[in-house]
C-alpha atoms as one frame of an Amber mdcrd trajectory, in Angstrom:
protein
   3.290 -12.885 -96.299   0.781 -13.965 -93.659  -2.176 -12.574 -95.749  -0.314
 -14.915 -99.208  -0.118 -17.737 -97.136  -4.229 -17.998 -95.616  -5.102 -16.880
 -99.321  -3.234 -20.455-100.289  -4.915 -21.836 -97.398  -8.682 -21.158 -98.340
  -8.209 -22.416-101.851  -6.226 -25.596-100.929  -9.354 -26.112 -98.252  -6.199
 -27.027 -95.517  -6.721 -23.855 -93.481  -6.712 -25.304 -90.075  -3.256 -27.600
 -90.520  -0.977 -24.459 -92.228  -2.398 -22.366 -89.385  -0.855 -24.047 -86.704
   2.238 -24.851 -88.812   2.421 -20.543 -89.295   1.438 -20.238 -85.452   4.780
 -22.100 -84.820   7.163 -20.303 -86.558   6.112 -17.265 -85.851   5.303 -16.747
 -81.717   2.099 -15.139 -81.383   3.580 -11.902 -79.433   5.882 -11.125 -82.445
   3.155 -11.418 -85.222   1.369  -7.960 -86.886  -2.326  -7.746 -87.177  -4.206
  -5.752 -88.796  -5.819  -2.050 -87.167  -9.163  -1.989 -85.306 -12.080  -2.050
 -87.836 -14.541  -0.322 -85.889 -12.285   2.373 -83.542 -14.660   3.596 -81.320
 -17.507   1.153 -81.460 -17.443  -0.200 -78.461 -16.273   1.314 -75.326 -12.964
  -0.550 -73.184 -10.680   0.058 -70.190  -8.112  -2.135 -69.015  -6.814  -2.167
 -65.041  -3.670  -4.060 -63.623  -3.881  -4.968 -60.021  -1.042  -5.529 -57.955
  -2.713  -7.926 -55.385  -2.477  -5.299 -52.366  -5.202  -3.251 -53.224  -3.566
  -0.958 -55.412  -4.683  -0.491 -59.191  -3.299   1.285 -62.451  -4.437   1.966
 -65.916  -3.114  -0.116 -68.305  -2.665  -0.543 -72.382  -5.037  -3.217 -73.784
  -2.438  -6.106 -74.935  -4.554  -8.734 -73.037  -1.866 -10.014 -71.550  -1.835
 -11.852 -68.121  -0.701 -11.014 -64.873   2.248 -12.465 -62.746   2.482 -13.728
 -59.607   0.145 -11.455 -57.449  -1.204  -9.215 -60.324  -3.731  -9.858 -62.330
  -5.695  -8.188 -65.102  -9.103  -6.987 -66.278 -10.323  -5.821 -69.735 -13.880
  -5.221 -70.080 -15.644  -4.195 -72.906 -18.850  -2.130 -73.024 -20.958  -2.826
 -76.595 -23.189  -0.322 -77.416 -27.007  -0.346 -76.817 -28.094  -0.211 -80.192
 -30.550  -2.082 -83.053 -27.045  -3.591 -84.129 -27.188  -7.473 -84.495 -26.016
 -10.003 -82.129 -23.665 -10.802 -85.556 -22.462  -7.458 -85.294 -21.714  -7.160
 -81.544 -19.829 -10.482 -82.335 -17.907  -8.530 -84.994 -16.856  -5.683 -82.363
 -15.237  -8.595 -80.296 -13.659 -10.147 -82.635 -12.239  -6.816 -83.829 -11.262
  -6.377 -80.242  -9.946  -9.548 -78.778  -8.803 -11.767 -81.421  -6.167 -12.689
 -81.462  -5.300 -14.464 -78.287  -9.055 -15.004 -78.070 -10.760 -18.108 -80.536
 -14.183 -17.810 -82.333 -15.141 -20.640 -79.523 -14.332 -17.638 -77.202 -16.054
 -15.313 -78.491 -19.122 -17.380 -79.258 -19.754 -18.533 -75.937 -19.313 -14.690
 -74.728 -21.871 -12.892 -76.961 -24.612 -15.548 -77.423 -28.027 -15.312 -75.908
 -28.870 -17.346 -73.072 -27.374 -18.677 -69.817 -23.790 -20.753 -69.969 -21.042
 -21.524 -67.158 -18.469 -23.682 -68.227 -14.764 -24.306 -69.401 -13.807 -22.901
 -72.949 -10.299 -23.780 -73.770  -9.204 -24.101 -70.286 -10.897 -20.703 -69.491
 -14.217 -20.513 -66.950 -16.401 -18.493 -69.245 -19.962 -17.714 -68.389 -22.730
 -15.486 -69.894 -26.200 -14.091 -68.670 -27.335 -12.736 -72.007 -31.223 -12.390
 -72.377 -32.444 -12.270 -76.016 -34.512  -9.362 -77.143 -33.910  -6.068 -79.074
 -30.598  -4.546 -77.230 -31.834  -0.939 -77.302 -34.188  -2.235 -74.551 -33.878
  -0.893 -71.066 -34.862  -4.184 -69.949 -32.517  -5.789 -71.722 -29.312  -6.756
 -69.997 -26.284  -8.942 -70.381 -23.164  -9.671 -69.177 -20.440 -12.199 -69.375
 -17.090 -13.066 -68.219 -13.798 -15.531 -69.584 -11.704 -16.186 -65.776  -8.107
 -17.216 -65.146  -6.008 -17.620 -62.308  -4.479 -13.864 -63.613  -6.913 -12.633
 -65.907 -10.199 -11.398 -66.462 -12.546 -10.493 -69.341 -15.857  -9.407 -68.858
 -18.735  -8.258 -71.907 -21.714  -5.977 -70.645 -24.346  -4.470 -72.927 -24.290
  -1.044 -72.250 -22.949   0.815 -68.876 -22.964  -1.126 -65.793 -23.147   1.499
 -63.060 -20.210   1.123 -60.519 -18.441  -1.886 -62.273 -15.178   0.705 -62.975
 -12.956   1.956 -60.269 -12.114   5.863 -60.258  -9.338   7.661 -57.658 -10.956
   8.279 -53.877 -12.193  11.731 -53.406 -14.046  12.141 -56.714 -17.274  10.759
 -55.068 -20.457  13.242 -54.676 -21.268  10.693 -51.241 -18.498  12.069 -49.278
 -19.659  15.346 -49.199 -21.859  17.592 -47.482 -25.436  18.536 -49.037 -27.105
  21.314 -49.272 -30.549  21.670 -50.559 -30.790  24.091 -53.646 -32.493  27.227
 -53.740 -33.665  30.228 -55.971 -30.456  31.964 -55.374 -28.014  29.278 -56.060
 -29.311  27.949 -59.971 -26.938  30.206 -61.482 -23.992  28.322 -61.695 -22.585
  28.392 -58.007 -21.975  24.904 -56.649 -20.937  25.730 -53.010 -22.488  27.308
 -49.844 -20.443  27.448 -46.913 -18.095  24.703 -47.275 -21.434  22.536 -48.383
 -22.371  21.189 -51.955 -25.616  22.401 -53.218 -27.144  18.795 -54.851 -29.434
  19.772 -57.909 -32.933  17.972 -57.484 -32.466  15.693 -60.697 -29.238  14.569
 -59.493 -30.945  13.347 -56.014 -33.442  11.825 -57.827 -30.968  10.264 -59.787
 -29.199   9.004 -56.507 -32.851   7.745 -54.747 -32.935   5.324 -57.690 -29.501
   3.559 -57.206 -29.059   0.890 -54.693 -24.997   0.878 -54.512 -22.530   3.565
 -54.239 -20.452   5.539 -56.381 -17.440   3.976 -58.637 -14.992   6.079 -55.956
 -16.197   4.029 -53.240 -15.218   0.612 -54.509 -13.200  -1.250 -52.464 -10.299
  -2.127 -54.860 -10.010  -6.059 -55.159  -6.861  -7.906 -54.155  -7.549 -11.630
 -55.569  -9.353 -12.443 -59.066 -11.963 -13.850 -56.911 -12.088 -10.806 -55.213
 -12.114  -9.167 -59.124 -15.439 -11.815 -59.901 -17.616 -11.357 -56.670 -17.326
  -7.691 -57.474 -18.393  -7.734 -61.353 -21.604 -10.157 -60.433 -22.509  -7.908
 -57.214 -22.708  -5.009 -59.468 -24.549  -6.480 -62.718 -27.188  -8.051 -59.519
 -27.204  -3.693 -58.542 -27.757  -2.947 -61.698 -30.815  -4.916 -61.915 -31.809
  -4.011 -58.737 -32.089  -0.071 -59.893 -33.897  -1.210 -63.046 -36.590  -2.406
 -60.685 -36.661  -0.008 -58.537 -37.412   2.404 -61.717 -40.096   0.685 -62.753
 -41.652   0.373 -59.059 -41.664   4.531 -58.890 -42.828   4.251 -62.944 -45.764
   2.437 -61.593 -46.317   4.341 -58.479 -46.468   7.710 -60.739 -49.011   5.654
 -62.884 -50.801   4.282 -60.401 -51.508   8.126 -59.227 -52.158   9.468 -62.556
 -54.954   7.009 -62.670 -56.615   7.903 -59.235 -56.884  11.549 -60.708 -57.029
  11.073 -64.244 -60.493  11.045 -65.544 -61.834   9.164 -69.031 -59.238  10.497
 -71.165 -56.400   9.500 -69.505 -57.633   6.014 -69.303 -58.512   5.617 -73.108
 -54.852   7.370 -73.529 -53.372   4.132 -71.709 -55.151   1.950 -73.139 -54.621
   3.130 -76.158 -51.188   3.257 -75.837 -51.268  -0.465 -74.659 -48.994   0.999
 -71.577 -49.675  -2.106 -69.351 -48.862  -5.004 -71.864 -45.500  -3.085 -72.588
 -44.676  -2.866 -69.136 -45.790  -6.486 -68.372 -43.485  -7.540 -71.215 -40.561
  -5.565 -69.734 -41.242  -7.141 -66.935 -40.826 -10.775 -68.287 -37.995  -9.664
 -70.004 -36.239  -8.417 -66.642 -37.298 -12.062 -65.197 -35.461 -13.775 -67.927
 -32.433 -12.348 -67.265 -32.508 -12.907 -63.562 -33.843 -16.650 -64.176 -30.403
 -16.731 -66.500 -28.640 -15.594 -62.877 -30.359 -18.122 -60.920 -28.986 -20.827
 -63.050 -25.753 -19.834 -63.755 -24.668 -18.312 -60.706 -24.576 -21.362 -58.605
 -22.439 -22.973 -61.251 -19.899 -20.798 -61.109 -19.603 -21.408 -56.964 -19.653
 -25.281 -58.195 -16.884 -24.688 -60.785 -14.675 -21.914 -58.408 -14.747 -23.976
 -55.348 -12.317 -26.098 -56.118 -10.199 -23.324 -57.370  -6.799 -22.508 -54.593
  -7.121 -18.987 -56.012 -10.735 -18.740 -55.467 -11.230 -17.341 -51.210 -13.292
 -19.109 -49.375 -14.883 -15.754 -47.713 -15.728 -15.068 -51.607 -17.502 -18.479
 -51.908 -19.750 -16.871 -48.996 -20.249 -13.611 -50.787 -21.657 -15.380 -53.572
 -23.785 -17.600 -52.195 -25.602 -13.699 -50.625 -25.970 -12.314 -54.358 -27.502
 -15.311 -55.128 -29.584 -15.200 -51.940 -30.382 -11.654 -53.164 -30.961 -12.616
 -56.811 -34.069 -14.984 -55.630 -35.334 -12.181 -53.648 -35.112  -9.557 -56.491
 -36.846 -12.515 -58.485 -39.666 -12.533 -55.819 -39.971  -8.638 -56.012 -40.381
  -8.727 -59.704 -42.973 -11.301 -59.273 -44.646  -8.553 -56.853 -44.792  -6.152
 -59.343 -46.012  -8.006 -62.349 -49.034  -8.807 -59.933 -49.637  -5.522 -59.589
 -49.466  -5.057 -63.798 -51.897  -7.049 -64.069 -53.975  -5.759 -61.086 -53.692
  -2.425 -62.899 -54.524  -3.725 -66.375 -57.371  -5.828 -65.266 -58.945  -2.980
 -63.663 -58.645  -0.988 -66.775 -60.223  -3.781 -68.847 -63.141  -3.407 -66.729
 -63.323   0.198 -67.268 -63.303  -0.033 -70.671 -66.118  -3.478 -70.449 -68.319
  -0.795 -68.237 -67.944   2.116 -71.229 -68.575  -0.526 -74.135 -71.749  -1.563
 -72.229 -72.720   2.040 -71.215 -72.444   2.769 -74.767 -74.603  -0.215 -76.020
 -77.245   0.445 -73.309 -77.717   4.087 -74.982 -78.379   2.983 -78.386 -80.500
  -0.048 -77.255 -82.612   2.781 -75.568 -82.726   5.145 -78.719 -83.425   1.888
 -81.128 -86.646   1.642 -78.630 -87.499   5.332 -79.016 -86.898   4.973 -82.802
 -87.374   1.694 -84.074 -92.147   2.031 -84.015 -91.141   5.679 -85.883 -89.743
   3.824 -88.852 -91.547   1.278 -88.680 -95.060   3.415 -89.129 -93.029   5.432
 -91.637 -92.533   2.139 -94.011 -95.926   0.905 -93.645 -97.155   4.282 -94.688
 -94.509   4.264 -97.829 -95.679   0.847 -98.629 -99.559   2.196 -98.178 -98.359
   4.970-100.856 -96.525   2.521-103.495 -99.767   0.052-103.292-101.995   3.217
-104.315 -99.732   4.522-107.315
């Protein structure tokens, strides 16, 4: 019937009046819409929190909490070539209804935005660019006083909560050997860490999702998905400091090939553009962060020791700013040195045939006259 009646709609061009005239006989929780489109697309969990630090799983209704409990669904879109179109597609699929197109416009668009969206505080730290990018990072968030709805591109490391006692932190290391590669995980009550997996570890800044305090207030909820999106930035740079430390190396023993390989390659112009990339996304932070303190102060279910917490990440976000800054210096160090490089070869190489043209230039120059000498005689 519903399908009949927006079919009459589009051809009688009245589609916004009948809507609300079908919204109001029918309630919203008692209407049927259709199946998912894209099952599986995009990755979602949903969490119900009690308000004294006690979670649960929960189905994904988007519904809102009562009283002390409040609600989170978050949505993970994948980090693919897909367009922004189509990641607006997956939400759409995925939150409407209750969600609006307003809503889900001002959650997928690029750029920076903090404000109210029909009586919701939504804001977004989406930098434009191709999503596949590692570089590339969003993330944005629709707040109530009992609900929450946040939008990352790809996996946010630590932004889910998991059951104590599942974290690798807790226990006891042991340093792996010949002998235990086979398969054995245990040495005398220790746990024998695999090299790749420290590694791994060395390159995060923040703990595992087991050691996340659980939050008790949807302030609480907020501070907790910005402190993690600033950690996840934080380990992208930190991965492309020890990228450029192993390059820096490489260059101090590679010889000519190497070099021409790089250059080739245009290695330092990608990186330098990852790095701008990286700086967009915290400038996006910089401006929208402080607007959300403006906008939640006011708020009586926004803690004032919260307030304080996010006036540090975005104490930290200007310092992470400042390190990227750092390293794009050095980029350019690094580049600049290898332009000169490849200046000294192009002259080295111009000096050598200068010399030969001197060795070779009289020789056929006596050998024309002499043809000429020959042609004048014939």
């Amino acid at each position: 019937m519903m399908e009949l009646v927006q079919e009459d709609i589009v051809m009688n061009g009245n589609l916004e009046e009948v809507d609300i005239e079908a919204s109001e006989v029918t309630p919203l929780r008692e209407r049927s819409f259709p199946r998912s489109h894209f099952p599986g697309a995009a990755r979602k969990w949903a969490y119900i929190f009690d308000g004294n630090g006690n979670y649960y799983n929960k189905d994904w209704d988007l519904t809102e909490g009562r009283g002390k409990e409040f609600c989170w669904y978050h949505i993970e879109l994948p980090k693919g070539n897909q367009k922004l179109s189509q990641s607006a597609q997956y939400l759409i699929d995925l939150l409407c209804p209750p969600l609006k197109l307003q809503d889900i416009l001002s959650l997928v668009s690029n750029g920076s935005f903090c404000g109210y969206v029909d009586g919701a505080l939504v804001f977004r730290v989406n930098s434009p660019g191709p999503a596949s990018s590692a570089y590339i990072s969003r993330l944005a968030a629709r707040i109530t006083e009992n609900s929450v709805i946040t939008v990352s591109l790809g996996r946010v490391p630590r932004l889910g909560f998991s059951q104590m006692g599942q974290s690798l932190l807790s226990e006891i290391p042991v340093v792996e050997t010949p002998r235990y590669r086979n398969g054995q995980q245990r040495e005398g009550g220790g746990f024998v860490i695999k090299e790749h997996v420290l590694e791994f570890f060395l390159t995060m800044n923040h703990s595992e999702e087991a050691d996340n305090p659980v939050p008790n207030s949807v302030s609480n909820l907020v501070i907790h998905v910005i402190d993690t999106f600033v950690d996840h930035l934080q380990d992208i740079v930190t991965k492309l400091e020890i990228e450029l430390d192993s390059v820096e190396l490489e260059l101090d023993r590679g010889g000519f090939a190497l070099k021409k390989q790089m250059q080739d390659d245009r290695r330092f112009p990608k990186m330098h553009l990852n790095l701008q990339r990286l700086l967009q996304v915290i400038a996006h932070g910089e401006q929208v962060f402080p607007r959300i303190k403006e906008k939640c102060s006011p708020k009586h279910w926004f803690a004032s020791e919260d307030i304080i917490s996010l006036e540090e990440l975005i104490g930290r976000l200007r310092r992470l700013k400042e390190n990227v800054g750092f390293i794009a210096n050095r980029v350019t160090a690094i580049q600049a040195g290898l332009d000169s490089w490849q200046a000294e070869q192009i002259n080295r190489k111009l000096y050598y045939l200068s010399f030969l043209s001197i060795i070779f230039l009289p020789l056929s120059v006596v050998t024309g006259g002499k043809l000429l000498s020959a042609l004048a005689v014939l």
